[in-house]
C-alpha positions, 0 to 999 in steps of 0.5 A, a space after each residue: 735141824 737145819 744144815 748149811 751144807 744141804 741148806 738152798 742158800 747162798 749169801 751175798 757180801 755185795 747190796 743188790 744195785 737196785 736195793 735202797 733200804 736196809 730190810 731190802 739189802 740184807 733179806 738178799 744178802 742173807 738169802 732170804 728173798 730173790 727178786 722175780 720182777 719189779 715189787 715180786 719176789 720168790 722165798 728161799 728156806 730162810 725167808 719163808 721159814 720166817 715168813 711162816 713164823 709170823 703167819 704162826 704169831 697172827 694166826 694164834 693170835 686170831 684164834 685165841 680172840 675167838 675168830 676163825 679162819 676160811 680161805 679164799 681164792 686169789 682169782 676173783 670173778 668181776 660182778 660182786 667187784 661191780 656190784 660195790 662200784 670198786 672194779 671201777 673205783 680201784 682204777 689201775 691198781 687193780 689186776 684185771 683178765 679175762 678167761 678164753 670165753 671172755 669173762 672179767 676177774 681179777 687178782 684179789 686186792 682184799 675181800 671185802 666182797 668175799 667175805 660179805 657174799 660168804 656170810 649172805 649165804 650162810 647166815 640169815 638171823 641176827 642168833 648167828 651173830 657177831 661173827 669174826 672170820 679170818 684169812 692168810 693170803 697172797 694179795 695182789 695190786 698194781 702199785 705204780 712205784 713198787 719199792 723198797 724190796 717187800 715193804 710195797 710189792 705187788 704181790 704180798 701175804 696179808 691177813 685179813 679179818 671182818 666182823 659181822 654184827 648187829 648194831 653198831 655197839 656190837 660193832 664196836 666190841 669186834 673192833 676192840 676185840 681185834 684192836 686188843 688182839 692186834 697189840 697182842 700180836 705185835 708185841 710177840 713179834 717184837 716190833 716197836 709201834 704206834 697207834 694212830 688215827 687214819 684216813 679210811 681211804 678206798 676201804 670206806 667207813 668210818 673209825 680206822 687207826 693204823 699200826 706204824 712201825 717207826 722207821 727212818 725209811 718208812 713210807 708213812 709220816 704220821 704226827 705226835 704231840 709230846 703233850 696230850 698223846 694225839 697221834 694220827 697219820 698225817 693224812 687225818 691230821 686236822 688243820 688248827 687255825 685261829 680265828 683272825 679278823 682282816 681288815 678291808 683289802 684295796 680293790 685287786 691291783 694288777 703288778 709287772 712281775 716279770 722272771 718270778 718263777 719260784 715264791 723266793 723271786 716273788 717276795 723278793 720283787 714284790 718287797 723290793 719293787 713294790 714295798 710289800 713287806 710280804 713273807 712267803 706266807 703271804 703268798 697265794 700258790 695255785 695248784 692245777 691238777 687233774 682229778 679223774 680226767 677234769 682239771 681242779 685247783 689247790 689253794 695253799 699258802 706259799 710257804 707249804 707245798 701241797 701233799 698229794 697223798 694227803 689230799 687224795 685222802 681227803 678227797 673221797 671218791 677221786 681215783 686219779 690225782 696228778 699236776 698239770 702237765 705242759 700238754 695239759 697248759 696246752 689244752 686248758 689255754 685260759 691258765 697262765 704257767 706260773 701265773 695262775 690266780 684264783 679270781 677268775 675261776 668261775 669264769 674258767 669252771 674250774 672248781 677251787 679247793 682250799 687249805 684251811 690256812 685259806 681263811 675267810 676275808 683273807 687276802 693274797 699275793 698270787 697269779 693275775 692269769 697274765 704273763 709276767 703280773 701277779 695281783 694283790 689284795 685278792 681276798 676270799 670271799 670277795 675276788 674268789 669263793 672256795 667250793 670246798 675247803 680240804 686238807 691238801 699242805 704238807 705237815 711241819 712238825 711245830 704244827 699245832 695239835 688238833 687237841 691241845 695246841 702243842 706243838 707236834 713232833 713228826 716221825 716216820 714208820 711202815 704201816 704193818 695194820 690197819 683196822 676199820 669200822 666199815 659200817 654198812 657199805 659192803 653190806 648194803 651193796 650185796 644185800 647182806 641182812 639178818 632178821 632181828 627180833 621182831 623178824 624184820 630184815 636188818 642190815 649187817 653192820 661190818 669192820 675191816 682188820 688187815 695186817 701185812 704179814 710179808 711187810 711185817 718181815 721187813 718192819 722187824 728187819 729194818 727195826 732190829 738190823 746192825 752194821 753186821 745184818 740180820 738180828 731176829 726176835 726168837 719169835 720169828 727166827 727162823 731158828 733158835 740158835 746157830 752152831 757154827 763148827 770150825 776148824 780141820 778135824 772131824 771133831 768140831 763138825 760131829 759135836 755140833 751135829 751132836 748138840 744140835 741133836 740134842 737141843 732139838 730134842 729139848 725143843 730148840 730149833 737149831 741151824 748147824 754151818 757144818 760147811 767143810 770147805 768154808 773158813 772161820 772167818 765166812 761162817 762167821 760173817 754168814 752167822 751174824 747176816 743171817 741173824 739167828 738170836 745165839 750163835 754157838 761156835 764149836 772149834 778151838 775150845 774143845 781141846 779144854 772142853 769149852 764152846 763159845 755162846 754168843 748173844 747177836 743182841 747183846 754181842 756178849 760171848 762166854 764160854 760153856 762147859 761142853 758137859 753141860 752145853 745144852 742145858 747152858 744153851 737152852 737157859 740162854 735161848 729161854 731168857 730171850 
C-alpha cells in the first residue's frame, strides 16, 4: 500500500518551461520524473514504480521466449569498440574517458561487443546453439539535441537481446522468435504500434523492422499504403520512378538571373524572362554538405527539400553530415552561393549524389557556378554524371508505394523497438566461431533486438493522456486503484485505510490520498494527474453507506455498497 501522506511526491499545476510534449509535461506534473541535465532525469516512486512495471512486462516476455537474461557493466573498456571500428564510427555520440592510468572506456551505447566476447568465451560447438541472451540496462549516448523529456535522453534503461546461430535459416527463427515475443510484449502494455521496415543504420546487417508507436510528436515519420499494407520508416522507404524517355536537350544556355534566391523567384524570372514555362519540378537544386570532413553534393528536384536523416541512412559509413556553412563558401571558392550547378563538378572533385527523380537523360534549370546566372538544358549523363544515386528527398504523402503504386499515407510515431538480422559483422570482427559437424570452424551468424524500456513510458503516456493527465494501462500502473478520502472527520480517512488493507490482500495494489490538510478538490485533480485506472472516493456517501468508483478511462462513476466495497472494486480492477 501506498500512502500520499508518507509518499516522495509532490504535484505540479504548472508545465515545466522547457517541456513541449504532453509525456513531458505531465511526468513532471505528476511527479514522475525530475530533470538532473539536459536529456537526464532522476525517478521519483511513482515513475520508477512504472518504470519497473514495464521491465516486469519485457522481462516475462523474454523469459516465456526461452531467452535468458545476463547483465553487463555500463563502463566498457576501449579494444573490442575498436576491434569493430565503432570507437570511431560512433563519432561524437559516443561517452568516452579515461582512468587515471589513461586508459580509454566508455559509457555503453549497446553491447553488441559484449555480448559477442561473452558467447566466445563460453561456446566453442555449433551443440551449443542457437543461443538467446538478454539484458535490462542504462545505456548512454551523447545525443547532440536531447529533447522531448525521456523519449530522446542521454541516458536511458533499454532491453536488449542477441541471438547466436548457426546458419542463417536459424537466424531467421530467433528472429521470429523475438519479432512474436515483441508483439506479445507490446500488446500487455497496451501501446497501439505498427511494424515497419527500416534502415539497419550504425547497427549494420541486413533485415531490420522497427516497433512505432503513433504519436502526432513522435520523432519518426514512417509511410503507409492504405492498399497492399507496405509500411516502413521513411529512411527505407523506396523511390518509385517511371520510365520516361526525354528528348534531346539544346546545348547549356547560360541566363542573367539576378536577385533569384529561393526556386519561387526563380520560376517566376525564368517564366516571365525566359518563356520557360517551368514548375518548381523542373528545377535542379544543389545541395553541398560536408560528409566527414569532405565536401559532397545532392541533387533533388526543386520542389523537395532534402531530408538529411534519410540521407545518412542511406549513406552507410558517413558519421558527420552537415550543409555547407558561409566559413565553408569561403574555403571551397569555386561554389557559387545560391548559384551552384552540377556541370562542373569534375572539374571541382566534388562527388555528386542524386535522388532517383534524377533520371537518365533528364534535364534541368539549375545554378551555372556564376553570380546571378543559372543554366538550362543541363542534362544527366550528358552536362553531368552522378556517382551514385541515393534516397536524399523528403517523403510526401501521395508518393507512390514501392509495392503497388498506391498513393501512400504518412504518420508520425516513437520508435519503442527495433530488431536486427546482424548477420556476421560482430562476429567476424572478434572472432567468434564454432566447430560444425564435420569439425570445421564457422562463423556465428547473429541478430540484434532492442526495446527502449524508459521511452515506452513516455509512448504509453503520450498515447493515453487527456486534458486532466496521466491515464495509465492496469499493466503498468503504478497501482490498481487510488482511494482518495475526504472530508473532517476520522471516519473516511480510517476506511479507506481499511479497504485499501483489504484490497491489497485480494491482490490489488492500491494508493490511499489520506492527506488530512488537503481539500477535496486538490486530491481530485491530483487523482486524475496522476492517473491510476479507478479512482475510489470515500466521503460524504458514508452517511448511507455508499463509496464512489470512478473509471479514469471511461470517466464513468457509480456508487457501491460499502458492504461489499472490495469484491465490487475488485471485479471493476479485474475487467480492465
Amino acid at each position: 500500500m501506498l500512502r500520499m501522506s508518507h509518499l516522495f511526491l509532490r504535484t505540479l499545476r504548472d508545465d515545466p518551461a522547457d517541456a513541449e510534449v504532453a509525456s513531458h509535461k505531465l511526468l513532471v506534473r505528476a511527479g514522475y520524473i525530475r530533470r538532473i541535465a539536459a536529456g537526464i532525469y532522476s525517478w521519483l516512486p511513482l515513475g520508477y514504480i512504472t518504470l519497473r512495471n514495464i521491465e516486469r512486462v519485457v522481462r516475462e516476455e523474454m523469459d516465456n521466449a526461452g531467452f535468458q537474461e545476463v547483465h553487463f557493466p555500463a563502463l566498457l573498456p576501449k579494444e573490442p569498440y575498436e576491434a569493430t571500428q565503432r570507437w570511431s564510427e560512433y563519432g561524437p555520440d559516443l561517452f568516452r574517458l579515461q582512468d587515471r592510468r589513461g586508459g580509454d572506456y566508455l559509457l555503453g551505447p549497446t553491447h553488441e561487443e559484449m555480448f559477442t566476447l561473452m558467447v566466445k568465451s563460453e561456446y566453442s560447438s555449433y551443440k551449443d546453439l542457437p543461443l538467446t541472451i538478454y539484458q535490462i540496462q542504462t545505456k548512454y549516448r551523447d545525443e547532440t539535441r536531447p529533447r522531448s523529456g525521456i523519449i530522446r535522453g542521454r541516458e536511458f534503461v533499454m532491453k536488449d537481446s542477441y541471438s547466436f546461430d548457426v546458419d542463417d535459416a536459424g537466424l531467421q527463427k530467433s528472429y521470429d522468435a523475438h519479432r512474436d515475443a515483441y508483439i506479445k510484449t507490446f500488446d500487455r502494455l497496451g501501446l497501439k504500434y505498427s511494424i515497419v521496415s527500416a534502415m539497419s543504420g550504425a547497427m549494420g546487417g541486413s533485415a531490420s523492422e522497427e516497433f512505432l508507436a503513433p504519436c502526432d510528436t513522435g520523432e519518426d515519420t514512417y509511410v503507409l499504403c492504405p492498399s497492399c499494407g507496405f509500411a516502413a520508416n521513411v529512411e527505407a522507404m523506396t523511390t518509385k520512378i517511371a520510365p520516361r524517355t526525354f528528348t534531346t536537350a539544346p546545348a547549356i544556355e547560360v541566363l542573367d538571373t539576378p536577385n533569384t534566391p529561393t526556386i519561387e523567384s526563380l520560376v517566376e524570372v525564368m517564366n516571365s524572362k525566359y518563356q520557360a514555362n517551368i514548375s518548381a519540378a523542373d528545377t535542379l537544386k544543389n545541395i553541398l554538405l560536408v560528409a566527414d570532413g569532405e565536401p559532397i553534393c545532392v541533387l533533388v528536384p526543386g520542389d523537395r527539400e532534402v531530408d538529411l536523416k534519410r540521407l545518412q541512412a542511406n549513406l552507410p559509413g558517413i558519421q558527420e553530415l552537415r550543409l555547407f556553412d558561409d566559413a565553408d563558401f569561403a574555403k571551397y571558392k569555386n561554389f557559387v552561393k545560391g548559384y551552384v550547378g552540377p556541370q562542373d563538378a569534375k572539374r571541382f572533385g566534388i562527388t555528386l549524389y542524386a535522388d532517383p527523380r534524377i533520371e537518365p537523360g533528364s534535364h534541368w534549370v539549375t545554378g551555372a557556378n556564376q553570380i546571378n546566372k543559372h543554366a538550362r538544358y543541363v542534362t544527366e549523363g550528358r552536362d553531368f554524371t552522378i556517382d551514385k544515386r541515393v534516397e536524399a528527398a523528403e517523403v510526401r504523402a501521395g508518393d507512390l508505394c514501392p509495392k503497388c503504386d498506391t498513393p501512400v499515407v504518412i504518420d508520425r510515431a516513437i520508435e519503442i523497438g527495433h530488431i536486427f538480422q546482424l548477420g556476421r559483422k560482430y562476429a567476424q570482427s572478434l572472432d567468434l566461431t564454432v566447430l560444425d559437424k564435420d569439425g570445421k570452424p564457422v562463423v556465428v551468424t547473429m541478430g540484434s533486438y532492442g526495446i527502449g524500456i524508459s521511452r515506452a513510458v513516455a509512448a504509453i503516456a503520450e498515447q493515453t493522456h487527456d486534458e486532466l493527465g496521466l491515464k495509465w494501462p492496469r499493466e503498468i500502473s503504478p497501482a490498481d486503484v487510488h482511494i482518495v478520502a475526504t472530508g473532517k472527520e476520522d471516519e473516511p480517512f480510517d476506511k479507506a485505510l481499511e479497504i485499501a488493507s483489504e484490497l491489497e490482500q485480494a491482490g490489488i495494489r492500491t494508493l490511499v490520498d489520506d492527506r488530512r490538510d488537503a481539500s477535496a478538490g486538490v486530491k481530485f485533480k491530483d487523482a486524475e494527474l496522476i492517473g491510476i485506472p479507478v479512482i475510489v472516493v470515500v466521503g460524504k456517501g458514508l452517511a448511507n453507506g455508499l463509496i464512489e468508483v470512478r473509471n479514469r478511462w471511461s470517466q464513468s462513476k457509480s456508487e457501491i455498497s460499502v458492504a461489499d466495497a472490495v469484491a465490487q472494486i475488485r471485479a471493476v480492477v479485474t475487467a480492465l
